[in-house]
N, CA, C and O atoms as a CHARMM CRD file, in Angstrom:
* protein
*
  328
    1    1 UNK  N      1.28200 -18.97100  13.02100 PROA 1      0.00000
    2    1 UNK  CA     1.65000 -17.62800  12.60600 PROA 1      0.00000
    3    1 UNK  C      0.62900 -17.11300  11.60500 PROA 1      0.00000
    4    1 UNK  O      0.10500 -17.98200  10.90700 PROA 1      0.00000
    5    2 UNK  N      0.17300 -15.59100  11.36900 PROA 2      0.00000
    6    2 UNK  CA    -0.61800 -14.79200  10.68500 PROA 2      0.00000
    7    2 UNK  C      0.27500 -14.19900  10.04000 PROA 2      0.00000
    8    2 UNK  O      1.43300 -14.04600  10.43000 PROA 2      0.00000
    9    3 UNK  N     -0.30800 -13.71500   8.72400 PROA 3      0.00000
   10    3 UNK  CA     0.57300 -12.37700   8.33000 PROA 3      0.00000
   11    3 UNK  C     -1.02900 -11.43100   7.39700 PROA 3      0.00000
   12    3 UNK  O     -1.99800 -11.66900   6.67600 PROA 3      0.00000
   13    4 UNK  N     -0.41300 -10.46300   8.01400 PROA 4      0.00000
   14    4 UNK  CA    -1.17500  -9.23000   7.69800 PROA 4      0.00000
   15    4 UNK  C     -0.71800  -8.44300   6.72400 PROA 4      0.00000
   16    4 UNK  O      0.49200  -8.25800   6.59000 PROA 4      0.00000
   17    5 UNK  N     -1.64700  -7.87100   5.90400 PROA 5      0.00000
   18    5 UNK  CA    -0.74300  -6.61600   4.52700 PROA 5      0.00000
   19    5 UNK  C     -1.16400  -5.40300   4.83400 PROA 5      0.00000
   20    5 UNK  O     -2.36100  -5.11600   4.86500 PROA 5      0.00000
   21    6 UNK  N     -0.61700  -4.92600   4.98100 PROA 6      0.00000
   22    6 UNK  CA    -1.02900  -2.84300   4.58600 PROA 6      0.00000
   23    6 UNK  C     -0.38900  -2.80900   3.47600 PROA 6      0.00000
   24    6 UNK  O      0.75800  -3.20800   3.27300 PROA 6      0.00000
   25    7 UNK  N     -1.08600  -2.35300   2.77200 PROA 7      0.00000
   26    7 UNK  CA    -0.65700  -1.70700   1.46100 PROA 7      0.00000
   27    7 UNK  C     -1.29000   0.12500   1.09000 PROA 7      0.00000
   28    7 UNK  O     -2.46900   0.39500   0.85900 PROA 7      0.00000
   29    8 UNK  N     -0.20400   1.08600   1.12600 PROA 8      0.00000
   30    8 UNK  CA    -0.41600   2.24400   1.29000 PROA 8      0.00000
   31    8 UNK  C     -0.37100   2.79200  -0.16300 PROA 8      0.00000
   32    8 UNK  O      0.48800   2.32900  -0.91400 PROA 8      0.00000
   33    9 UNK  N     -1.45500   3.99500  -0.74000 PROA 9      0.00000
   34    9 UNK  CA    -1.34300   4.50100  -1.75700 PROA 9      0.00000
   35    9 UNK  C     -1.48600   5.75200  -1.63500 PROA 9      0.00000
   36    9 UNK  O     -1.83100   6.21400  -0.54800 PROA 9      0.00000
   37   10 UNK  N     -1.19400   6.75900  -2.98600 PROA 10     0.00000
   38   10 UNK  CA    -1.63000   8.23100  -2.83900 PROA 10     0.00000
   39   10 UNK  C     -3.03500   8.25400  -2.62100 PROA 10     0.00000
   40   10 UNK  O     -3.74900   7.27000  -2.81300 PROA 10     0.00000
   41   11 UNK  N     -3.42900   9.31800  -2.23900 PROA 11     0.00000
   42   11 UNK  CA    -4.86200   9.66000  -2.58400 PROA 11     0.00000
   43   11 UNK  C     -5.18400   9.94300  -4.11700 PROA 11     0.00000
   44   11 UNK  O     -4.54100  10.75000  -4.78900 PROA 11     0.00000
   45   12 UNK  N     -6.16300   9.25300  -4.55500 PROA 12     0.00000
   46   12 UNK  CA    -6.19600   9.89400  -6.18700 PROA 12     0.00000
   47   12 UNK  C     -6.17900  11.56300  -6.64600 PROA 12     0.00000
   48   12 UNK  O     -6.16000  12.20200  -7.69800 PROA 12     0.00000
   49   13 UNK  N     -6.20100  11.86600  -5.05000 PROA 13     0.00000
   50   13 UNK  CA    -6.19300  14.05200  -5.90800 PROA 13     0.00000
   51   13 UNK  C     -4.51100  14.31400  -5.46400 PROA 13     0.00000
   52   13 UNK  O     -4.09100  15.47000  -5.52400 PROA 13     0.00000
   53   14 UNK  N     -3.70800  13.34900  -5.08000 PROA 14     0.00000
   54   14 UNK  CA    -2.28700  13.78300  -4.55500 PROA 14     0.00000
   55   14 UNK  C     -1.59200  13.36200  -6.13600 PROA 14     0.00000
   56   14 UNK  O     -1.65000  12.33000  -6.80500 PROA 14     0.00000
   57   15 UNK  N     -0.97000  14.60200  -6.33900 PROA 15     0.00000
   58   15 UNK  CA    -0.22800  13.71500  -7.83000 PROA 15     0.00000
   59   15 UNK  C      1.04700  12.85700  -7.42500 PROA 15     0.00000
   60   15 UNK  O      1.84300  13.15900  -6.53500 PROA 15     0.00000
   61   16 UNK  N      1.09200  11.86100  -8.14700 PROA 16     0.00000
   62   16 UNK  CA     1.91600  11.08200  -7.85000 PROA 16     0.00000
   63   16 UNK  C      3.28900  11.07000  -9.11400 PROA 16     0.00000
   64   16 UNK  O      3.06800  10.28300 -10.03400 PROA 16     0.00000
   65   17 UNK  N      4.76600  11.93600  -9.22300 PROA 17     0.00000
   66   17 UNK  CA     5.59000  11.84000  -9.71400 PROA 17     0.00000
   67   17 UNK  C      6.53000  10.87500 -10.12100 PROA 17     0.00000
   68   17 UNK  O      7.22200  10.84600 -11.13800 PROA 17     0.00000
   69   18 UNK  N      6.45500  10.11600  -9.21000 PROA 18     0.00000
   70   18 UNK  CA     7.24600   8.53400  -9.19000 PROA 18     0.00000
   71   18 UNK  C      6.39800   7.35500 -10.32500 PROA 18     0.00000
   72   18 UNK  O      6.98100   6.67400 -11.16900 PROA 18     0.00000
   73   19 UNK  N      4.91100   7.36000 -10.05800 PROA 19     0.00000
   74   19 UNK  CA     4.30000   6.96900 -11.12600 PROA 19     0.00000
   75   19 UNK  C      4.52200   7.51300 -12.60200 PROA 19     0.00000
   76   19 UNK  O      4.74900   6.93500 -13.66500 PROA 19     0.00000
   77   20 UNK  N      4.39500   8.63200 -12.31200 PROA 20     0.00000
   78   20 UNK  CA     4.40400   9.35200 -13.14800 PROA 20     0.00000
   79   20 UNK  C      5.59300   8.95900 -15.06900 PROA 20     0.00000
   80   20 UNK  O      5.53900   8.81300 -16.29000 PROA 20     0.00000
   81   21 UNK  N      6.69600   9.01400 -13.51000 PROA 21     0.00000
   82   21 UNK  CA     8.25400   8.40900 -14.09400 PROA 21     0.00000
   83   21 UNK  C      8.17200   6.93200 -14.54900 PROA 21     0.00000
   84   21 UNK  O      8.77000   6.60200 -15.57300 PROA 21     0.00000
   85   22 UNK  N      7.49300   6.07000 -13.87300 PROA 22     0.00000
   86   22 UNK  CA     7.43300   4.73700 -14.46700 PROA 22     0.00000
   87   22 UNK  C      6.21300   4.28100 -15.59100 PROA 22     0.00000
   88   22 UNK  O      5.94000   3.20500 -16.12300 PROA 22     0.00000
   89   23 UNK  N      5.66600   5.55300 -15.66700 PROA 23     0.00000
   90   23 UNK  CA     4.59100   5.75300 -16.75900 PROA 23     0.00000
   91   23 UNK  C      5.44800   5.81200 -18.03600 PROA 23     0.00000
   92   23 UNK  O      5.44800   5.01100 -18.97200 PROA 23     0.00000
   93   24 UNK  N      6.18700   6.94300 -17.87400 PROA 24     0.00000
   94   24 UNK  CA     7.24300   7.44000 -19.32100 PROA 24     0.00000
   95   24 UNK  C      7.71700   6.10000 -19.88700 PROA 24     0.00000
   96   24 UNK  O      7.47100   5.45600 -20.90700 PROA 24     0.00000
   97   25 UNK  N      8.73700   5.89200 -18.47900 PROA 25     0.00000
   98   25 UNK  CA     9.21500   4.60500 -18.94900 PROA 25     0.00000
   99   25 UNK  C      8.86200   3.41700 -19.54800 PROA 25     0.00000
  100   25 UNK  O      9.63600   2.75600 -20.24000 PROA 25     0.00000
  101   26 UNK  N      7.85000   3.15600 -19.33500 PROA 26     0.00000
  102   26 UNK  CA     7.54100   1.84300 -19.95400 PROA 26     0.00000
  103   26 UNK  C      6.79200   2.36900 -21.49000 PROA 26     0.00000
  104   26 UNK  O      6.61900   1.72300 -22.52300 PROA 26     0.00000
  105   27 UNK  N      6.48300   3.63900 -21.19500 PROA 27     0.00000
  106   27 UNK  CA     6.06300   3.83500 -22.52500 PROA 27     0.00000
  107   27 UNK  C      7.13200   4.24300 -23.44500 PROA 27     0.00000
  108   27 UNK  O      6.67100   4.56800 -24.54000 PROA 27     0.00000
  109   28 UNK  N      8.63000   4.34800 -23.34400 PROA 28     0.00000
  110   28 UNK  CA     9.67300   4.55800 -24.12300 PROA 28     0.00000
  111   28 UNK  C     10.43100   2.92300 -24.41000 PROA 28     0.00000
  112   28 UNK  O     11.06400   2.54700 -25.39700 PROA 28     0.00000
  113   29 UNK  N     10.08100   2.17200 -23.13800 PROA 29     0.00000
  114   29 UNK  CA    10.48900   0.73800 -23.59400 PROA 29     0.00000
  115   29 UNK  C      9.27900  -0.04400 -24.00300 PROA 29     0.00000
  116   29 UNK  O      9.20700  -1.19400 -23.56900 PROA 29     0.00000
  117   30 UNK  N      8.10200   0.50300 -24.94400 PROA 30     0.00000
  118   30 UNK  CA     7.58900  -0.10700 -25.84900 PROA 30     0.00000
  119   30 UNK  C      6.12100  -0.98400 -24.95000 PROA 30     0.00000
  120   30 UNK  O      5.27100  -1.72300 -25.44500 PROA 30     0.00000
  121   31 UNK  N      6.23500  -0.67500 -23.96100 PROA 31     0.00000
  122   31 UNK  CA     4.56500  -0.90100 -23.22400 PROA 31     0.00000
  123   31 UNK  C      3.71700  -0.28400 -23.38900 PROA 31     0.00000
  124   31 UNK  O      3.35900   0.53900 -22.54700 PROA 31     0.00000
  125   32 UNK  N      2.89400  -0.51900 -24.90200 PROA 32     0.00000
  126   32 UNK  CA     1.81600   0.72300 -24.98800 PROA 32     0.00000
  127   32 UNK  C      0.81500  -0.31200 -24.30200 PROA 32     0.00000
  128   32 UNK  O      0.89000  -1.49300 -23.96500 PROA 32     0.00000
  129   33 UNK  N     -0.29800   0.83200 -24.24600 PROA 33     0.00000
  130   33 UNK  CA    -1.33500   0.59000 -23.42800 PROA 33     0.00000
  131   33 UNK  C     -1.68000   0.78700 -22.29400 PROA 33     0.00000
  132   33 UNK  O     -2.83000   0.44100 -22.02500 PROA 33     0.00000
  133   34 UNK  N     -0.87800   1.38100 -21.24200 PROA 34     0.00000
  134   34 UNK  CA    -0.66000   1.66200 -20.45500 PROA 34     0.00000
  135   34 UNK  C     -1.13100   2.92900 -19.73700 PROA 34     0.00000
  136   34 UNK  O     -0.32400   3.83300 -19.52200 PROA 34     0.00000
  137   35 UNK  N     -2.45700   3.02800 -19.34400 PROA 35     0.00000
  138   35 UNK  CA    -2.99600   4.64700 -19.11600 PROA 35     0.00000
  139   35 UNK  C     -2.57900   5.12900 -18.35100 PROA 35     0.00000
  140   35 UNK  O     -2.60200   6.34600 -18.53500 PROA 35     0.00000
  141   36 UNK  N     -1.89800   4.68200 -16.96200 PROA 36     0.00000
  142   36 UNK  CA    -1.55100   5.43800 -15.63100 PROA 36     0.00000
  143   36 UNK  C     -0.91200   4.50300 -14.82900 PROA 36     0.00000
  144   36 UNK  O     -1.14400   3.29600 -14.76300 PROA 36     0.00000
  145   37 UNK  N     -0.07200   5.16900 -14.21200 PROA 37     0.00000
  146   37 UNK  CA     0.56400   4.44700 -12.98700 PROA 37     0.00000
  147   37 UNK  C      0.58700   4.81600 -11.54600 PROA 37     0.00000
  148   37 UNK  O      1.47800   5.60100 -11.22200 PROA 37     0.00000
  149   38 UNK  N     -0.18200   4.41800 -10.66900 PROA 38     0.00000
  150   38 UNK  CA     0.50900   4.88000  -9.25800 PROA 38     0.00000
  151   38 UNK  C      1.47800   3.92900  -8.64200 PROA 38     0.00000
  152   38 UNK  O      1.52600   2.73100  -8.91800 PROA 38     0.00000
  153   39 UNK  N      2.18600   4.49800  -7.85400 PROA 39     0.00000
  154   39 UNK  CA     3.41800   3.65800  -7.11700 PROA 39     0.00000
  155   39 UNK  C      2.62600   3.57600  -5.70600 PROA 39     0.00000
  156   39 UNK  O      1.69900   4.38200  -5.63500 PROA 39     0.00000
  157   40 UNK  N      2.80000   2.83000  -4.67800 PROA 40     0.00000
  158   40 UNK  CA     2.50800   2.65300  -3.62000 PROA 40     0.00000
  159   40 UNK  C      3.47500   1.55700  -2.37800 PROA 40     0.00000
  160   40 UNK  O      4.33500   0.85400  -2.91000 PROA 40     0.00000
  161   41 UNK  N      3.38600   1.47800  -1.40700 PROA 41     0.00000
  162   41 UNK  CA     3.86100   0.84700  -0.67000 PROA 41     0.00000
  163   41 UNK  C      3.07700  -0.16700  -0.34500 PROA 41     0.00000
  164   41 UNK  O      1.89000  -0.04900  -0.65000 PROA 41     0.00000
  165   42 UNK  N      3.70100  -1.92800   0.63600 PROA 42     0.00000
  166   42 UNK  CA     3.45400  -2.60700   0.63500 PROA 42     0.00000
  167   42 UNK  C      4.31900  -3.14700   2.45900 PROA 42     0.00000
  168   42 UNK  O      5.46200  -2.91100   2.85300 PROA 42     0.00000
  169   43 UNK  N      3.63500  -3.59500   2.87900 PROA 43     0.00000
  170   43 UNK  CA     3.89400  -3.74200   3.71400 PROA 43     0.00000
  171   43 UNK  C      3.46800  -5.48500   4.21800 PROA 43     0.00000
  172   43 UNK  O      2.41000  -5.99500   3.85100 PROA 43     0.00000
  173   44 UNK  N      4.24900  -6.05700   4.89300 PROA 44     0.00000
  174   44 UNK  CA     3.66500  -7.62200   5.47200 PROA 44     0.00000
  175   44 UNK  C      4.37800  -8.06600   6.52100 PROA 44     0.00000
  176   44 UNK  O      5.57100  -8.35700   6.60000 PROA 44     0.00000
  177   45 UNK  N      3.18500  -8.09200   7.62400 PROA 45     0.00000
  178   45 UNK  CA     3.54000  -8.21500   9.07100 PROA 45     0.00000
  179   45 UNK  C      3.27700  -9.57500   9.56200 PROA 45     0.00000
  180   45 UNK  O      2.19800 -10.16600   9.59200 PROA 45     0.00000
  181   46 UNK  N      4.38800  -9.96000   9.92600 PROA 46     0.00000
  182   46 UNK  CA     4.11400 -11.68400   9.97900 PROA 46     0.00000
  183   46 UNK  C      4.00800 -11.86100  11.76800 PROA 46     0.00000
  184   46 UNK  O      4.95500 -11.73000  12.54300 PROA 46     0.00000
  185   47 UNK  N      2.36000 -12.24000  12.19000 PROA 47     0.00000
  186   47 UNK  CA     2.45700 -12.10800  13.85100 PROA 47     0.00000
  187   47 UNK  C      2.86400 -13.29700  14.33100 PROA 47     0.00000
  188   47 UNK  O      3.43500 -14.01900  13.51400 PROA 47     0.00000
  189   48 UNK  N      2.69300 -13.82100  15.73800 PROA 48     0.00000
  190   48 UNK  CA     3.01900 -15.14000  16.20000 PROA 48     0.00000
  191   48 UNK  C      2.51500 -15.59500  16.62400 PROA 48     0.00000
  192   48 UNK  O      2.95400 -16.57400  17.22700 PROA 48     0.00000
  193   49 UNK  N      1.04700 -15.23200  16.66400 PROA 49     0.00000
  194   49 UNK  CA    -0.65000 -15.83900  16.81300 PROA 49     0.00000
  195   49 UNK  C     -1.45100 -15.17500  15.88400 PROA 49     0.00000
  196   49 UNK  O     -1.11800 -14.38900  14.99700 PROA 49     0.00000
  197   50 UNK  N     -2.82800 -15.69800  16.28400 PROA 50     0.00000
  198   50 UNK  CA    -3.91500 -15.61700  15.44400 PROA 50     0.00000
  199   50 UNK  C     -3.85800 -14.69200  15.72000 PROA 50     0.00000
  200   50 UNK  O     -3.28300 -14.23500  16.70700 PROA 50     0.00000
  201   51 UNK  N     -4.96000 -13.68600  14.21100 PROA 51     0.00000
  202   51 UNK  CA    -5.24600 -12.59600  13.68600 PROA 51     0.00000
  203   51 UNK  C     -6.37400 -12.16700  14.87300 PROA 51     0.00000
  204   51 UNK  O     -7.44300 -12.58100  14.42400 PROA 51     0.00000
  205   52 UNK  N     -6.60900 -11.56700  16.09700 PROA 52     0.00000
  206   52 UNK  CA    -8.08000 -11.39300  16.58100 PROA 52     0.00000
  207   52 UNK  C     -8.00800 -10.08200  16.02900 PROA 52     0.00000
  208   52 UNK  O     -7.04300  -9.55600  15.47400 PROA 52     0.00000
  209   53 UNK  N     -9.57600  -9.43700  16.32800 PROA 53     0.00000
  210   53 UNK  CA   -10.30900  -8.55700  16.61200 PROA 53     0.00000
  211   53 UNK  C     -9.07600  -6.73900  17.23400 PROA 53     0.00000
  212   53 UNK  O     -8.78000  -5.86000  16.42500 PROA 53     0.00000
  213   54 UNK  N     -8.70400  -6.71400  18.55100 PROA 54     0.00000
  214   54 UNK  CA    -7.86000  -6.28700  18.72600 PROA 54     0.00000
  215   54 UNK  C     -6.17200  -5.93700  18.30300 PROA 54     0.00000
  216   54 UNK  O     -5.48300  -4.93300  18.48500 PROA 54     0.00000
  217   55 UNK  N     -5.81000  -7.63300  17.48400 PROA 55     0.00000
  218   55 UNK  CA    -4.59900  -6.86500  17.06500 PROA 55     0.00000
  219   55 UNK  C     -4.54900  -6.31100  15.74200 PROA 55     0.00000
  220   55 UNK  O     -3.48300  -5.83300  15.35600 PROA 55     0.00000
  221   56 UNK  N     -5.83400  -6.30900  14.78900 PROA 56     0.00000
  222   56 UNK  CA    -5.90600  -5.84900  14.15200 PROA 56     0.00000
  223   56 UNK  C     -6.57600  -4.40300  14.05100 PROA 56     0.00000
  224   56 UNK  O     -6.87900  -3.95800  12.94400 PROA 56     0.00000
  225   57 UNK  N     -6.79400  -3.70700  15.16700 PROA 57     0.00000
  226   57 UNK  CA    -6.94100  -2.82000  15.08500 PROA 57     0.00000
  227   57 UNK  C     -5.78700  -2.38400  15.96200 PROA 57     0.00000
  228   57 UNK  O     -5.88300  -1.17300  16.16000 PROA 57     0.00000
  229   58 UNK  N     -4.69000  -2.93100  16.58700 PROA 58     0.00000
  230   58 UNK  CA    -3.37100  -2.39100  16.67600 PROA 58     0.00000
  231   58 UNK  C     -2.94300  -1.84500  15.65300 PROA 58     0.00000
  232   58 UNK  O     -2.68700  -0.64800  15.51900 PROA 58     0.00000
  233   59 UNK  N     -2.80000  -3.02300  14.56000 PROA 59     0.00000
  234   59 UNK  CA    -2.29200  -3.01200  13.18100 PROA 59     0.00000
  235   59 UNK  C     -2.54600  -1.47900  12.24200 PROA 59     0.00000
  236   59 UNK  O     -1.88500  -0.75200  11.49900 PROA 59     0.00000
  237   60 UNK  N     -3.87500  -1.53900  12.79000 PROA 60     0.00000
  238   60 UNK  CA    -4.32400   0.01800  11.75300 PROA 60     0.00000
  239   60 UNK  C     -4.04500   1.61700  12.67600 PROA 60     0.00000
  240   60 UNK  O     -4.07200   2.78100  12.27500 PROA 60     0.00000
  241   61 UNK  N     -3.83500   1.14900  13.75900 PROA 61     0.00000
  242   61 UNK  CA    -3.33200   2.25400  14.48800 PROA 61     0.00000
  243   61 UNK  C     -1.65500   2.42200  14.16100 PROA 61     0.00000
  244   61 UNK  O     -1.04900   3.45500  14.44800 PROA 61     0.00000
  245   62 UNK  N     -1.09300   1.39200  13.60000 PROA 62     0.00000
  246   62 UNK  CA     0.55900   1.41000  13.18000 PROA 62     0.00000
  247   62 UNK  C      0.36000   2.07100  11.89700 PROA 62     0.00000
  248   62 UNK  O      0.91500   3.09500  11.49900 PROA 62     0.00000
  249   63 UNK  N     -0.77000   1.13000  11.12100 PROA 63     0.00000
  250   63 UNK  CA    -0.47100   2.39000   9.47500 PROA 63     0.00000
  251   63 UNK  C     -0.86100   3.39500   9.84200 PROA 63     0.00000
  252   63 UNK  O     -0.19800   4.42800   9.75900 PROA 63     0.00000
  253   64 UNK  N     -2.16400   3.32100  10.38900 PROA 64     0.00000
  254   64 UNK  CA    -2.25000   5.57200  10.20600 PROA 64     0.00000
  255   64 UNK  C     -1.44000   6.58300  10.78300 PROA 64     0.00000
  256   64 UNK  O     -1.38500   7.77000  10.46300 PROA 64     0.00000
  257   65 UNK  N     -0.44800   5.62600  12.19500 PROA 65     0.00000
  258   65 UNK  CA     0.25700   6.81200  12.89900 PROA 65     0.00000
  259   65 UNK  C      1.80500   6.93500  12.09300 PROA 65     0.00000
  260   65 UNK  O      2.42800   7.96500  11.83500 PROA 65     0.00000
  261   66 UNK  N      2.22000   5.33700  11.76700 PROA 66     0.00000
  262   66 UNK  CA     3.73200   4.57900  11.40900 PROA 66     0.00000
  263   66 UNK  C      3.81500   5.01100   9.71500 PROA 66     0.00000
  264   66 UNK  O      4.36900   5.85600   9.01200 PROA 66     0.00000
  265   67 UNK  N      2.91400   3.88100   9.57500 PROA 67     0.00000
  266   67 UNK  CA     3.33900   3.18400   8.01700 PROA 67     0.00000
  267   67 UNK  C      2.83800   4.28400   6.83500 PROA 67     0.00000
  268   67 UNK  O      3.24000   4.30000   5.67200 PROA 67     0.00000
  269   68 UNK  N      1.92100   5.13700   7.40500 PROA 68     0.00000
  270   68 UNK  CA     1.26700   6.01300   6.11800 PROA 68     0.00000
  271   68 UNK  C      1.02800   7.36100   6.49800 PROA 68     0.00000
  272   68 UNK  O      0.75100   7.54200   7.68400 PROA 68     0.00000
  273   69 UNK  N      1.06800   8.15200   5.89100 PROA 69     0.00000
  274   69 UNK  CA     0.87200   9.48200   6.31200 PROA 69     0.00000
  275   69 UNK  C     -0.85100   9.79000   5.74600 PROA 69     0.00000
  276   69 UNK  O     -1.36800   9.52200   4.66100 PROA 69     0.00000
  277   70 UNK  N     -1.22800  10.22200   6.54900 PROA 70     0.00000
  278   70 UNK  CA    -2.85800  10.15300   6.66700 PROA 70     0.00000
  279   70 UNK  C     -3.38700  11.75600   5.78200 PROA 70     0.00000
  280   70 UNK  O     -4.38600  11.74400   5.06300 PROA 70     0.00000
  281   71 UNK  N     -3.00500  12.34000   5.87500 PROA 71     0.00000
  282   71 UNK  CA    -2.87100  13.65500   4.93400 PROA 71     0.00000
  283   71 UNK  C     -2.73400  13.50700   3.26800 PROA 71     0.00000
  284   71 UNK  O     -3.13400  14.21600   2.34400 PROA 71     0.00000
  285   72 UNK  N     -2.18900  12.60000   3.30700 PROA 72     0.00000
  286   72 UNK  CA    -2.00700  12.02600   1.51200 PROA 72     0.00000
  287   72 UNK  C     -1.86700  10.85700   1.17800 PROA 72     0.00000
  288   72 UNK  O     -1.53700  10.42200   0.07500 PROA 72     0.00000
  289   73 UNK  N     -2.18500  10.14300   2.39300 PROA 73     0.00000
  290   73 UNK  CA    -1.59300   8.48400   1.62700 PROA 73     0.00000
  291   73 UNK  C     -3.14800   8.09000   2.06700 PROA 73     0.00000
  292   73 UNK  O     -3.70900   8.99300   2.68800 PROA 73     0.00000
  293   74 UNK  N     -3.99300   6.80100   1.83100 PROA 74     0.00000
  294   74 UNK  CA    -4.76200   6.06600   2.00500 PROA 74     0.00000
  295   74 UNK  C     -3.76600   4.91000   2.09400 PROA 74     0.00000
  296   74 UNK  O     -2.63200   4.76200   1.63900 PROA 74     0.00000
  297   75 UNK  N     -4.81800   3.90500   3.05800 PROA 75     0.00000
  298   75 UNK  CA    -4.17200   2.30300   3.32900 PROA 75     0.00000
  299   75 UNK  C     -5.27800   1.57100   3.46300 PROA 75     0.00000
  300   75 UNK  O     -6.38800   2.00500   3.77200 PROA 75     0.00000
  301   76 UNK  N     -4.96400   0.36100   3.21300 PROA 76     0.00000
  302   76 UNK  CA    -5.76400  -0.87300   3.37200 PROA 76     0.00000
  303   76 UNK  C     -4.77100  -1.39700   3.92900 PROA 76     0.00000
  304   76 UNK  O     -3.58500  -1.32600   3.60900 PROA 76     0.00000
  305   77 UNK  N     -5.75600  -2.47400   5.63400 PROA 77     0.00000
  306   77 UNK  CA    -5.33100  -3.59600   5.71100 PROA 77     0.00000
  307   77 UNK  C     -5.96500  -4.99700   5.79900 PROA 77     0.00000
  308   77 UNK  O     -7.04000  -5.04400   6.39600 PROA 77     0.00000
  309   78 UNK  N     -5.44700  -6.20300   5.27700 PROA 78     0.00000
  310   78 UNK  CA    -5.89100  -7.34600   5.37300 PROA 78     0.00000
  311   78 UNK  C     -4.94100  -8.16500   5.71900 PROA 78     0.00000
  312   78 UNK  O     -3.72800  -7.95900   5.75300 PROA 78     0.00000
  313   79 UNK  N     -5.89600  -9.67800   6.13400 PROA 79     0.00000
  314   79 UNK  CA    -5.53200 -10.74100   6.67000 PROA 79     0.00000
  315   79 UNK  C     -5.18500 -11.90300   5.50000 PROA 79     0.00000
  316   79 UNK  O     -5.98200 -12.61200   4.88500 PROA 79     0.00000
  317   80 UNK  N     -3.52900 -11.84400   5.39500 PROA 80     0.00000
  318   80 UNK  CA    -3.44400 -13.00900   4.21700 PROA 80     0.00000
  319   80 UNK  C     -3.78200 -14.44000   5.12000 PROA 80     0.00000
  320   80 UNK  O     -3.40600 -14.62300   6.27800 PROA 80     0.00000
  321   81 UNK  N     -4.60500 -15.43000   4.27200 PROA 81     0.00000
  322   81 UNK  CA    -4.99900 -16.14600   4.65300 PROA 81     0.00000
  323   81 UNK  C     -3.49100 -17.46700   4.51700 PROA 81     0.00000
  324   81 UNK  O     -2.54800 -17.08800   3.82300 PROA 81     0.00000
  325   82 UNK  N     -3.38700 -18.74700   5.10900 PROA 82     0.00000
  326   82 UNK  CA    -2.49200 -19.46900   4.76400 PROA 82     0.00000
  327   82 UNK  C     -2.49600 -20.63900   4.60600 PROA 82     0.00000
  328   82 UNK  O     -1.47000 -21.21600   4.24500 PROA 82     0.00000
């Protein structure tokens, strides 16, 4: 078995509100230092063979059409190794 990650984020010019909110927060429960937060998604696809060539570009045809909205989100995907 493989498992693969997409992990989806804003674009840095999309403001991100949810960060935003866990920014406050930690800076009212005493986490200074803290310059910025983005929130993002995470994703891990566990296959039932090896990682080739082809299903990983299945994989990125699922985040850009499925897992992420391509208009404001950016994604990365990789191959967790095991």
């Amino acid at each position: 078995m493989s498992r693969v990650i997409v992990e989806v984020m804003l674009k840095p010019e999309i403001l991100d509100p949810q960060g935003k909110a866990v920014h406050g927060a930690l800076t009212r429960l005493g986490f200074g230092g803290v310059v910025d937060v983005r929130q993002g998604k995470r994703f891990e696809l566990e296959l039932d063979d090896e990682v080739t060539e082809e299903r990983l570009a299945q994989i990125r045809n699922a985040a850009e059409t499925l897992l992420s909205n391509p208009v404001i989100e950016d994604y990365t995907v990789k191959v967790e190794q095991s």
